[in-house]
DSSP file (Angstrom, degrees, kcal/mol; ACC not computed):
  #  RESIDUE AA STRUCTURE BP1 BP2  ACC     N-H-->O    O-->H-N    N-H-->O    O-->H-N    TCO  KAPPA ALPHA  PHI   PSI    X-CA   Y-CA   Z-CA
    1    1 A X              0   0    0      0, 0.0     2,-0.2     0, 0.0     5,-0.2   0.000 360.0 360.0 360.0 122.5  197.4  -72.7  197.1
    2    2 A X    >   -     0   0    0      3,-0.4     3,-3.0    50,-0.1     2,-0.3  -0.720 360.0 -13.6 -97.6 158.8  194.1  -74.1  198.7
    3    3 A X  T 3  S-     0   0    0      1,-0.3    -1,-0.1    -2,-0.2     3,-0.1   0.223 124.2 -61.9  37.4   5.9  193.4  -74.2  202.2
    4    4 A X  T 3  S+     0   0    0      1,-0.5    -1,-0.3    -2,-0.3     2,-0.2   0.759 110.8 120.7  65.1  44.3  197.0  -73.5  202.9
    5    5 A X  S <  S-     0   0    0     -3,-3.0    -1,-0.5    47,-0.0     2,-0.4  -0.604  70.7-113.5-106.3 159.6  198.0  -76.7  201.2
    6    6 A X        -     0   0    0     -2,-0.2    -3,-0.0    -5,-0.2     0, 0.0  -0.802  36.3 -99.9 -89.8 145.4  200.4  -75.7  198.2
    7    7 A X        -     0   0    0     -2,-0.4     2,-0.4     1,-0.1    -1,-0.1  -0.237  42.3-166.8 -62.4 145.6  199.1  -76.4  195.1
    8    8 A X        -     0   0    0     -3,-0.0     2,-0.1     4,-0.0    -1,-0.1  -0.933  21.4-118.3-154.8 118.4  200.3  -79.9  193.3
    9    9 A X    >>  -     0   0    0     -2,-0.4     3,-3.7     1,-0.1     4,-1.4  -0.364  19.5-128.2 -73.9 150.7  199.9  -81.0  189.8
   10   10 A X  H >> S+     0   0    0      1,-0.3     4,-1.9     2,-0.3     3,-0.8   0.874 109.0  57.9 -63.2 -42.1  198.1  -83.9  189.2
   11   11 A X  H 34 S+     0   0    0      1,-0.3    -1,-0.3     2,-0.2    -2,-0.1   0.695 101.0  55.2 -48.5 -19.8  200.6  -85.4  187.2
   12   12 A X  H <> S+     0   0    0     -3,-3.7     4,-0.6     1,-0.2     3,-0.4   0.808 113.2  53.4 -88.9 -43.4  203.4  -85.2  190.3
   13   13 A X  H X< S+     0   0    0     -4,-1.4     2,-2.0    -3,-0.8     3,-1.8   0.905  84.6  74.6 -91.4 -64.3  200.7  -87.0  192.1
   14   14 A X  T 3< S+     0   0    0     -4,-1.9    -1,-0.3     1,-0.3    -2,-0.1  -0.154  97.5  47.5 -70.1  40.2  199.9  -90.0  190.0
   15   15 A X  T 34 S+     0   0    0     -2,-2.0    -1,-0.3    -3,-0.4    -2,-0.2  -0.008 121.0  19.1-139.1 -36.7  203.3  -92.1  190.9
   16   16 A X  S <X>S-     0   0    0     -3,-1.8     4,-1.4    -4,-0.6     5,-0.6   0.450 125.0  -2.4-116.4 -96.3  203.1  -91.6  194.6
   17   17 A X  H >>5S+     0   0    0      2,-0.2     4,-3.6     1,-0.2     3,-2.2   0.983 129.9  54.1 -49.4 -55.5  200.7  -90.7  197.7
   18   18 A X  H 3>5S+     0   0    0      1,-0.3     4,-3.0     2,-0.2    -1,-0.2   0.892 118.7  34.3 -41.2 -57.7  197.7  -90.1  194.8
   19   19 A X  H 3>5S+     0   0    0     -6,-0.9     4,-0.8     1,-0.2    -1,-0.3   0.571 116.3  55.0 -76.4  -2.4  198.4  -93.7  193.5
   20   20 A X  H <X5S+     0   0    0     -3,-2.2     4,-1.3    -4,-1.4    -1,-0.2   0.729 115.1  39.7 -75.4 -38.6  199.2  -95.2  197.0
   21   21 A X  H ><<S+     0   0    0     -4,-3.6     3,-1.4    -5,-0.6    -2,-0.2   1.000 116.5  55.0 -82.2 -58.4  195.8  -93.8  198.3
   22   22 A X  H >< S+     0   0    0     -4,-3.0     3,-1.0    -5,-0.2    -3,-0.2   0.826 108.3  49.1 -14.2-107.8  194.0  -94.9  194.7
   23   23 A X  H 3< S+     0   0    0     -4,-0.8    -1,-0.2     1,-0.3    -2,-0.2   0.502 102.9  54.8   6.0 -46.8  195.0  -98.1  195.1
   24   24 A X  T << S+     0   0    0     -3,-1.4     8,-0.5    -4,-1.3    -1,-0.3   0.161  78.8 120.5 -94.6  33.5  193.9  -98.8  199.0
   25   25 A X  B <   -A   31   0A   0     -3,-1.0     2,-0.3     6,-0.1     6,-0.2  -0.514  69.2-123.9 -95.4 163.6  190.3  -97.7  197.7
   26   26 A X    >   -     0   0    0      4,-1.4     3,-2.7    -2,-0.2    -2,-0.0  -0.886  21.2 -97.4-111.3 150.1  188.2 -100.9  198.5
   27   27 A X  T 3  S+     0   0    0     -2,-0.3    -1,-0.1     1,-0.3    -2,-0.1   0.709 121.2  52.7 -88.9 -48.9  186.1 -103.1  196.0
   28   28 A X  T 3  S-     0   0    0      1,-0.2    -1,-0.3    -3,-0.0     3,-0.1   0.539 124.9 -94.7 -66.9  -9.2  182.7 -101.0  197.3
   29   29 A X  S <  S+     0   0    0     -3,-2.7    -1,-0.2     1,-0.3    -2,-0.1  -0.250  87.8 113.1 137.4 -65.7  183.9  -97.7  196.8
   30   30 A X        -     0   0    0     -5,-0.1    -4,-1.4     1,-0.1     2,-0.4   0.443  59.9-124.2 -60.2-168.7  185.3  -97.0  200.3
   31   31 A X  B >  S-A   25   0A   0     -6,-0.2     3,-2.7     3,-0.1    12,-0.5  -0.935  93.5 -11.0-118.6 145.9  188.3  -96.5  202.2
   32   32 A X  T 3  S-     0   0    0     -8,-0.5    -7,-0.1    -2,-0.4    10,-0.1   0.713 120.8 -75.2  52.2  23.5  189.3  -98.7  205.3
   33   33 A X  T 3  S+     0   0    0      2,-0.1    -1,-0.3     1,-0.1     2,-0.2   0.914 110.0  92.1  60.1  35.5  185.3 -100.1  204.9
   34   34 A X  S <  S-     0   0    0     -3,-2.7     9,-2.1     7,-0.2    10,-0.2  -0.757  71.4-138.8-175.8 144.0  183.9  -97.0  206.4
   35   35 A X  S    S-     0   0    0      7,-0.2     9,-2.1    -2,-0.2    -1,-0.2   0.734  91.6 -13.6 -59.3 -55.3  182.6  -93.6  205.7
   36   36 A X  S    S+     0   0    0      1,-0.3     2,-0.5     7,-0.2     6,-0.3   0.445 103.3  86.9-135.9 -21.0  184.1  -91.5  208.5
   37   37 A X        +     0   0    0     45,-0.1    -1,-0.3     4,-0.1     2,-0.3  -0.966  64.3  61.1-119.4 144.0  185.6  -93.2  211.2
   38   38 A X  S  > S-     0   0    0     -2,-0.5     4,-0.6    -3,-0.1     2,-0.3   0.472 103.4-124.1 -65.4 162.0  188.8  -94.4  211.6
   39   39 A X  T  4 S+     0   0    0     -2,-0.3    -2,-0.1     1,-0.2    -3,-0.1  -0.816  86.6  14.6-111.3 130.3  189.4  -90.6  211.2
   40   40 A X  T  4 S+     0   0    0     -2,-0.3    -1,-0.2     1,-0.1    -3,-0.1   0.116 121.1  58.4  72.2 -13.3  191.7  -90.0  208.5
   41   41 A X  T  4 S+     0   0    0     -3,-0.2    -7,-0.2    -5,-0.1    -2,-0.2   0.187  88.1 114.6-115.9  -8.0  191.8  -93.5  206.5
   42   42 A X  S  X S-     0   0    0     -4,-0.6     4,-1.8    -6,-0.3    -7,-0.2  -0.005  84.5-107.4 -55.1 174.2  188.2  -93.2  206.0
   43   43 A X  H  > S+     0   0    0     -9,-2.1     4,-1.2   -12,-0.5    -8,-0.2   0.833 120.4  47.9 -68.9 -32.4  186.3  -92.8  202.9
   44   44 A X  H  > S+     0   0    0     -9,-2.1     4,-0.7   -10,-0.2    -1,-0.2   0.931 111.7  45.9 -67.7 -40.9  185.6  -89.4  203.7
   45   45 A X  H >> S+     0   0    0      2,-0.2     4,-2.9     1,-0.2     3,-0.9   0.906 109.8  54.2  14.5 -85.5  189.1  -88.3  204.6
   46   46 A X  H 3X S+     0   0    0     -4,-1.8     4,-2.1     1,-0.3    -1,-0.2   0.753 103.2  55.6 -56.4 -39.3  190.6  -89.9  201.7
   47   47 A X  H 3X S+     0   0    0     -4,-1.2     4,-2.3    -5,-0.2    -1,-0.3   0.862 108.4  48.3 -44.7 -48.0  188.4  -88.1  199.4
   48   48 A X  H <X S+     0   0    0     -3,-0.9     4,-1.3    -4,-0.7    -2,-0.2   0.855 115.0  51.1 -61.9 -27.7  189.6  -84.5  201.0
   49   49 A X  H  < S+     0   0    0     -4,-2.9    -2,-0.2     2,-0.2     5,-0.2   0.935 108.8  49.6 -55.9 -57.7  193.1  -85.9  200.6
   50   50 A X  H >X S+     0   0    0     -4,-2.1     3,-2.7    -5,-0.3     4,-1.7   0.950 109.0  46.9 -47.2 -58.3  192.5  -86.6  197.4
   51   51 A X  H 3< S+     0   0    0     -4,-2.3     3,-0.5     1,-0.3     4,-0.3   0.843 105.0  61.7 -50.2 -40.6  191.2  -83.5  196.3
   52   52 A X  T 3< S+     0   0    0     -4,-1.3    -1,-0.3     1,-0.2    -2,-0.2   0.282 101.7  58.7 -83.8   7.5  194.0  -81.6  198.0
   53   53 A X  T <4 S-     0   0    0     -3,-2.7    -1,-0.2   -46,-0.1    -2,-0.2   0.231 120.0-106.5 -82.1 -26.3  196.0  -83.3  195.8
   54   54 A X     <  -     0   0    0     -4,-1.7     2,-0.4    -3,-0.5    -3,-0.2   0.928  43.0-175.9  86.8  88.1  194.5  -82.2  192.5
   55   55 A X        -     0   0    0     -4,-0.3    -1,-0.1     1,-0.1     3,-0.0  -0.787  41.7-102.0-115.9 138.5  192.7  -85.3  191.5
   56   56 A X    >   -     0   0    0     -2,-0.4     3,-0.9     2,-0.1    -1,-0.1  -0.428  50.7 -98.1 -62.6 151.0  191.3  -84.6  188.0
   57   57 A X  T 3  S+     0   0    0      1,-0.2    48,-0.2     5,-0.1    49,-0.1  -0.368 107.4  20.6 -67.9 169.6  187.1  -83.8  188.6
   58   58 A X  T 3  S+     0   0    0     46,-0.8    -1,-0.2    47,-0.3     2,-0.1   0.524  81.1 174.1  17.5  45.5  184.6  -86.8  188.0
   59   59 A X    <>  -     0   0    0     -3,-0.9     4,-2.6    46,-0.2    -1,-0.2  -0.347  38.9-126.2 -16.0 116.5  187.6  -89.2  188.5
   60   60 A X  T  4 S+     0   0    0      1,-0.2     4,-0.5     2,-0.2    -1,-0.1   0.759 111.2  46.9 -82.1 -22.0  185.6  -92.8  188.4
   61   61 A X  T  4 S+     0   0    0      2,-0.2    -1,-0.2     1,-0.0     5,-0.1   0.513 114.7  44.9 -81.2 -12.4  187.2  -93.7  191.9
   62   62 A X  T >> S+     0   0    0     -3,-0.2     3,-2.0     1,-0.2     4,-1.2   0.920 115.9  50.6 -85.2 -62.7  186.3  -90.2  193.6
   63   63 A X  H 3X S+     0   0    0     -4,-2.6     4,-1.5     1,-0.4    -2,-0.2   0.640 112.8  40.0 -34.2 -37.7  182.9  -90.6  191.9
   64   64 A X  H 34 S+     0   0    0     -4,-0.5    -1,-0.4     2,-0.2    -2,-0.1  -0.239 119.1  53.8-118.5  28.3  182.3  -94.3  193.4
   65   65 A X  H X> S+     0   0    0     -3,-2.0     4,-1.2   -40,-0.0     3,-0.6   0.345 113.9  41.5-130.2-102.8  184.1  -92.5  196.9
   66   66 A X  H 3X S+     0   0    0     -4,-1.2     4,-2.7     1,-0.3    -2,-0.2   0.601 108.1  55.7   1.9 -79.2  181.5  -89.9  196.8
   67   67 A X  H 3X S+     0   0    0     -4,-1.5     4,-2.5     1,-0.3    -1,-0.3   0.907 111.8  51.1 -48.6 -58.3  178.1  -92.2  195.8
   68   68 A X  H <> S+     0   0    0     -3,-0.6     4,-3.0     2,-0.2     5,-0.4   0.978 109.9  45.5 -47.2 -56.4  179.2  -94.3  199.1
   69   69 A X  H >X S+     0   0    0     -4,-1.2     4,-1.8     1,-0.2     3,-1.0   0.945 121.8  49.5 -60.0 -72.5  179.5  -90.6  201.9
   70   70 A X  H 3< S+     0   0    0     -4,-2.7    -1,-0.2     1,-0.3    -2,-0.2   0.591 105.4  45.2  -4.6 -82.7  176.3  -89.9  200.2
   71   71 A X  H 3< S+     0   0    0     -4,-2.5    -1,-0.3     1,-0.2    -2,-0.2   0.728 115.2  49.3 -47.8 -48.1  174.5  -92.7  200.4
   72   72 A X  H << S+     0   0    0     -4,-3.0     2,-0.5    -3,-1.0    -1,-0.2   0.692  90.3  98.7 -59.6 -39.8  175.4  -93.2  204.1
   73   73 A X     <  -     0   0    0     -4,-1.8     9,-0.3    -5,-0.4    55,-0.3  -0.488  54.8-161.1 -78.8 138.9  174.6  -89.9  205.2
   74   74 A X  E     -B   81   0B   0      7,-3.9     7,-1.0    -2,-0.5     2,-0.7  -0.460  14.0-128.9-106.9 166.3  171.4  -88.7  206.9
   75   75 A X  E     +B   80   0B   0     51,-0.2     2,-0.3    -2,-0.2     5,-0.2  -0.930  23.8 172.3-126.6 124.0  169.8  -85.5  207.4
   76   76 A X  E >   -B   79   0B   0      3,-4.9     3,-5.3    -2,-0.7    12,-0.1  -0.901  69.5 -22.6-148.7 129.9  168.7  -84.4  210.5
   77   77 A X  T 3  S-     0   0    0     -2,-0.3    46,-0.1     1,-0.3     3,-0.1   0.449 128.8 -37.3  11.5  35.7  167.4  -80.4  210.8
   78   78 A X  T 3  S+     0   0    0      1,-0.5    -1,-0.3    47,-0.1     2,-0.2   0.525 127.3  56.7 101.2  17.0  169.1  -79.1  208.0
   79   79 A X  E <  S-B   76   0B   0     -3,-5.3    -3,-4.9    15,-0.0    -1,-0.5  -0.978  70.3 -98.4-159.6-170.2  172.1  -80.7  207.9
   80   80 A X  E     -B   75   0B   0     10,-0.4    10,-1.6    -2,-0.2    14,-0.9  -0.679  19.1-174.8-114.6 172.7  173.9  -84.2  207.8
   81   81 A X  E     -B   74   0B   0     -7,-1.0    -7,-3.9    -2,-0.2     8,-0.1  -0.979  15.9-165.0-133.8 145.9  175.5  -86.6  209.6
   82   82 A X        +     0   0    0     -9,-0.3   -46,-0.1    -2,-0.2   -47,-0.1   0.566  66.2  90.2 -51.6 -37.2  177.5  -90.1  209.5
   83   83 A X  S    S-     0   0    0      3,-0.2     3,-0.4     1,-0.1    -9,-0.2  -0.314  71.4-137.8 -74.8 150.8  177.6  -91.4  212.4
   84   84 A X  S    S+     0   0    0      1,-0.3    -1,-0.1    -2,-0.1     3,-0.1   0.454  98.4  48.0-117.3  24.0  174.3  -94.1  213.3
   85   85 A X  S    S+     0   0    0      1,-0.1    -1,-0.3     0, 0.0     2,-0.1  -0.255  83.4  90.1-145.5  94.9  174.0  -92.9  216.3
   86   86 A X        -     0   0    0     -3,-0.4     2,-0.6     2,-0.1    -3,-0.2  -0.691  47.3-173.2-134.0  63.5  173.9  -89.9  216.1
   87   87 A X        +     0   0    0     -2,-0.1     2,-0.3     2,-0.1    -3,-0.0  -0.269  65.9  59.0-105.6  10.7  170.3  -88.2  215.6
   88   88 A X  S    S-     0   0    0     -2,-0.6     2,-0.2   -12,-0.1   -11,-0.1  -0.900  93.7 -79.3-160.6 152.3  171.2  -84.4  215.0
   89   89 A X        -     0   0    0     -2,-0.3     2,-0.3   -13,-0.1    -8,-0.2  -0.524  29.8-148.1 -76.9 126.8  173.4  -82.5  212.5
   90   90 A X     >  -     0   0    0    -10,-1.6     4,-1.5    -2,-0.2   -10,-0.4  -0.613   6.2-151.9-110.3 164.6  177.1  -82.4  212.7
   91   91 A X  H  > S+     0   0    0     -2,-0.3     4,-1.0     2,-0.2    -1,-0.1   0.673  93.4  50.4-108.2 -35.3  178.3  -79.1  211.3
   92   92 A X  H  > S+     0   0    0      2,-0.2     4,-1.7     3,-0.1     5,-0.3   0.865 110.4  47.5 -57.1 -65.9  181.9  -80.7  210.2
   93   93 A X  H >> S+     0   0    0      2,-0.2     3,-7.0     1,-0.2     4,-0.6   0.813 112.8  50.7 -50.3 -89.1  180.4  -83.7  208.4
   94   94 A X  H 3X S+     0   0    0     -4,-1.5     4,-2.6   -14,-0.9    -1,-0.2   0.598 116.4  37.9 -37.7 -57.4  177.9  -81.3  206.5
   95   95 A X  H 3X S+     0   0    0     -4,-1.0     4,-1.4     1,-0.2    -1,-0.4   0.606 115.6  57.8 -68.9 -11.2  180.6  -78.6  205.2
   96   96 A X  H <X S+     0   0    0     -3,-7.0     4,-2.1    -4,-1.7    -1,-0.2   0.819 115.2  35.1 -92.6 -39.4  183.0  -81.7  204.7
   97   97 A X  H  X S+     0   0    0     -4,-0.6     4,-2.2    -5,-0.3    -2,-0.2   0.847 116.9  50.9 -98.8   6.6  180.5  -83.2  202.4
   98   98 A X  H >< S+     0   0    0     -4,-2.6     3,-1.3    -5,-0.2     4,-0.4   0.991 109.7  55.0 -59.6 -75.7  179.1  -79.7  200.8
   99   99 A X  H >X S+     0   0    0     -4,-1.4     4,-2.6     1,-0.3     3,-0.5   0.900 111.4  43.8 -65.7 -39.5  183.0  -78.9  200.1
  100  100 A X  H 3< S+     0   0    0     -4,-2.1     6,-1.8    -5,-0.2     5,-0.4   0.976 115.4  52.3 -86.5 -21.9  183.5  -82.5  198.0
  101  101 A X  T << S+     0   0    0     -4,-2.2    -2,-0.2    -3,-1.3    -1,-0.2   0.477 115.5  34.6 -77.0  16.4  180.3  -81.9  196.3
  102  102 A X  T <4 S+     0   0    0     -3,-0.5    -2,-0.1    -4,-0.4    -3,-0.1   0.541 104.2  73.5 -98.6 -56.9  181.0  -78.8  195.1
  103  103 A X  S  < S-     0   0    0     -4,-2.6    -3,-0.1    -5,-0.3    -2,-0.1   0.716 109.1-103.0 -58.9  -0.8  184.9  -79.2  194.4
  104  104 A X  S    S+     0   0    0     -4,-0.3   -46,-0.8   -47,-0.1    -1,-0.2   0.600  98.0 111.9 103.4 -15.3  184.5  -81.3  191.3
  105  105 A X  S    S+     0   0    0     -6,-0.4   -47,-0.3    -5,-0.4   -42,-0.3   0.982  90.5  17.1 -51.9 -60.7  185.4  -84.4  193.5
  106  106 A X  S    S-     0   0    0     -6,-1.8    -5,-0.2   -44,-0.1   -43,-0.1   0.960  75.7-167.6 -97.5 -60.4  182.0  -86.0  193.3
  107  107 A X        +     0   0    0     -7,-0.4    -6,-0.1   -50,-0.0    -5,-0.1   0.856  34.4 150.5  37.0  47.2  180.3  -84.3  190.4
  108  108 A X        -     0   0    0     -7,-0.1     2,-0.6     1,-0.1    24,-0.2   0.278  60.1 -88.1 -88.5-129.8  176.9  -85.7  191.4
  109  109 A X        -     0   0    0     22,-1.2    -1,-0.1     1,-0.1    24,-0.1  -0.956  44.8-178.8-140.8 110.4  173.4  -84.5  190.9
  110  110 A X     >  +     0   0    0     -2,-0.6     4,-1.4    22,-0.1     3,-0.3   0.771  19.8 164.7-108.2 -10.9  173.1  -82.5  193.9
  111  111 A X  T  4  -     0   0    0      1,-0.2    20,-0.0     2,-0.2    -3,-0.0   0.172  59.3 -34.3  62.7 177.1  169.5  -81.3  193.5
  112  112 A X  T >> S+     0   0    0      2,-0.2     4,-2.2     1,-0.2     3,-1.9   0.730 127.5  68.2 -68.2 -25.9  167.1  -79.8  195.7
  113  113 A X  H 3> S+     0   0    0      1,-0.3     4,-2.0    -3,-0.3    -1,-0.2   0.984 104.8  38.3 -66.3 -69.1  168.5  -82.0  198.6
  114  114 A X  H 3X S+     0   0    0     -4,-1.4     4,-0.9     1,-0.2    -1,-0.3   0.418 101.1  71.4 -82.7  27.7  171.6  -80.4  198.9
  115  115 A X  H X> S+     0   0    0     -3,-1.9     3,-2.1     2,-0.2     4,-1.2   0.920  89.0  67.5 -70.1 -76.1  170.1  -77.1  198.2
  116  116 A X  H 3< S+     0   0    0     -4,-2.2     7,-0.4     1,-0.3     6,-0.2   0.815 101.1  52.3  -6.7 -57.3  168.5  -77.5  201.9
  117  117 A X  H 3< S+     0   0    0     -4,-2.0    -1,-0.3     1,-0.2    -2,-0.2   0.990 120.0  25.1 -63.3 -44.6  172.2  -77.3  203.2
  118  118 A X  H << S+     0   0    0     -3,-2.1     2,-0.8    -4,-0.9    -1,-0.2   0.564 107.2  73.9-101.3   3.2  173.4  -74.2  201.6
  119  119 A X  S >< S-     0   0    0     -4,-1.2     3,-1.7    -3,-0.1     4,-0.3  -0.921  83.5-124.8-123.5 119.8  170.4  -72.2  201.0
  120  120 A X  T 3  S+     0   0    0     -2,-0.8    -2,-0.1     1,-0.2    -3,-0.0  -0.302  92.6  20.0 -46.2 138.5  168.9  -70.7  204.3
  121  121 A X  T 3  S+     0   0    0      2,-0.1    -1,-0.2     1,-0.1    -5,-0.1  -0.123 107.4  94.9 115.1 -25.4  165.1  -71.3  205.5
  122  122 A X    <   +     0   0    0     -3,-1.7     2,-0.2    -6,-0.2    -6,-0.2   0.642  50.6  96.7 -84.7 -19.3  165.4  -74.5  203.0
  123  123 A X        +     0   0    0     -7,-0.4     3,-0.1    -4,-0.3    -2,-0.1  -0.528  48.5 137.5 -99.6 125.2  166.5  -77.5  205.5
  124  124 A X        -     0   0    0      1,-0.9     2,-0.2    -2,-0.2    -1,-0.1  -0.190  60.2 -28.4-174.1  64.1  163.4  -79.1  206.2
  125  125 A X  S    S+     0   0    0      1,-0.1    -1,-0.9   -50,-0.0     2,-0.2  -0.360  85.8  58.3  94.5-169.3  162.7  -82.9  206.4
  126  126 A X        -     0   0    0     -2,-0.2     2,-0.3    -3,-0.1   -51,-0.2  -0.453  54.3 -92.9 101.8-179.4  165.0  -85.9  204.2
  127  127 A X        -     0   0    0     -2,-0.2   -53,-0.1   -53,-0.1     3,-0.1  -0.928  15.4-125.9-151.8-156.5  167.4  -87.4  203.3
  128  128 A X  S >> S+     0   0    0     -2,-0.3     3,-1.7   -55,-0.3     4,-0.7   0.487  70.4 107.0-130.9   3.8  170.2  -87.8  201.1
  129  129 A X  T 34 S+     0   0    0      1,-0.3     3,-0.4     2,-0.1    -1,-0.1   0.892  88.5  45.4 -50.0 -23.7  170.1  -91.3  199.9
  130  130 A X  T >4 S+     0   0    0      1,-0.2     3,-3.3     2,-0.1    -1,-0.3   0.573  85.0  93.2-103.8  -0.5  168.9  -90.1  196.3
  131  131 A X  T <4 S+     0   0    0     -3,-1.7   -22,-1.2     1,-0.3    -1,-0.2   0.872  87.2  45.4 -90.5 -49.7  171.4  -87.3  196.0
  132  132 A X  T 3<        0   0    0     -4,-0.7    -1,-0.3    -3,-0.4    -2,-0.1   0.432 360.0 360.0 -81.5  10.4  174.1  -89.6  194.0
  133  133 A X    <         0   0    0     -3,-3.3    -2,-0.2   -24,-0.1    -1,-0.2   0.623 360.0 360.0-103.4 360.0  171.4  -90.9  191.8
């Protein structure tokens, strides 16, 4: 069990919600054409879904999920945000996209950039565009 979700093999997955939700991914990558908001059909969202679903790591639709929240997000005093306007670090966002680059979702190059988030003292000018490259 994660998060207090019960655990579900991948395989159980890949005939329903997992291939429903696959399936509405959009030609760029995204979900619903946007990173975080509508809340819960986003690309971010649908990535956590995924994941809590047991989506095999570096999955080529989580990966191309991932490269988009990245790319979009900005880094503002040692952490990120989504939103564009929005000029300061949301604390949600940051740990939402630390936890899908960590879990095996994304498997990107996280680098020194996202060292800044988890390593104290480190958060200190950026951004994040390069962080999926």
């Amino acid at each position: 069990m994660r998060m207090g979700i019960p655990s579900v093999p991948w395989a159980q997955v890949t005939e329903g919600w997992g291939t429903r939700l696959l399936a509405a991914q959009d030609a760029d990558g995204q979900w619903s054409h946007a990173l975080y908001s509508p809340k819960w059909t986003s690309t971010t969202y649908a990535l956590l879904f995924l994941r809590w679903l047991g989506l095999p790591s570096g999955h080529p639709q989580a990966l191309a999920g991932c490269r988009q929240v990245w790319n979009g997000a900005r880094f503002y005093d040692g952490g990120l945000t989504l939103a564009k306007s929005i000029r300061q670090p949301e604390t949600c966002v940051t740990a939402i996209l630390v936890l899908l680059a960590f879990s095996g979702s994304g498997q990107i190059s996280h680098g020194r950039r996202l060292d800044r988030l988890v390593v104290p003292g480190n958060g200190q000018g950026g951004g994040v565009s390069d962080l999926a490259g």
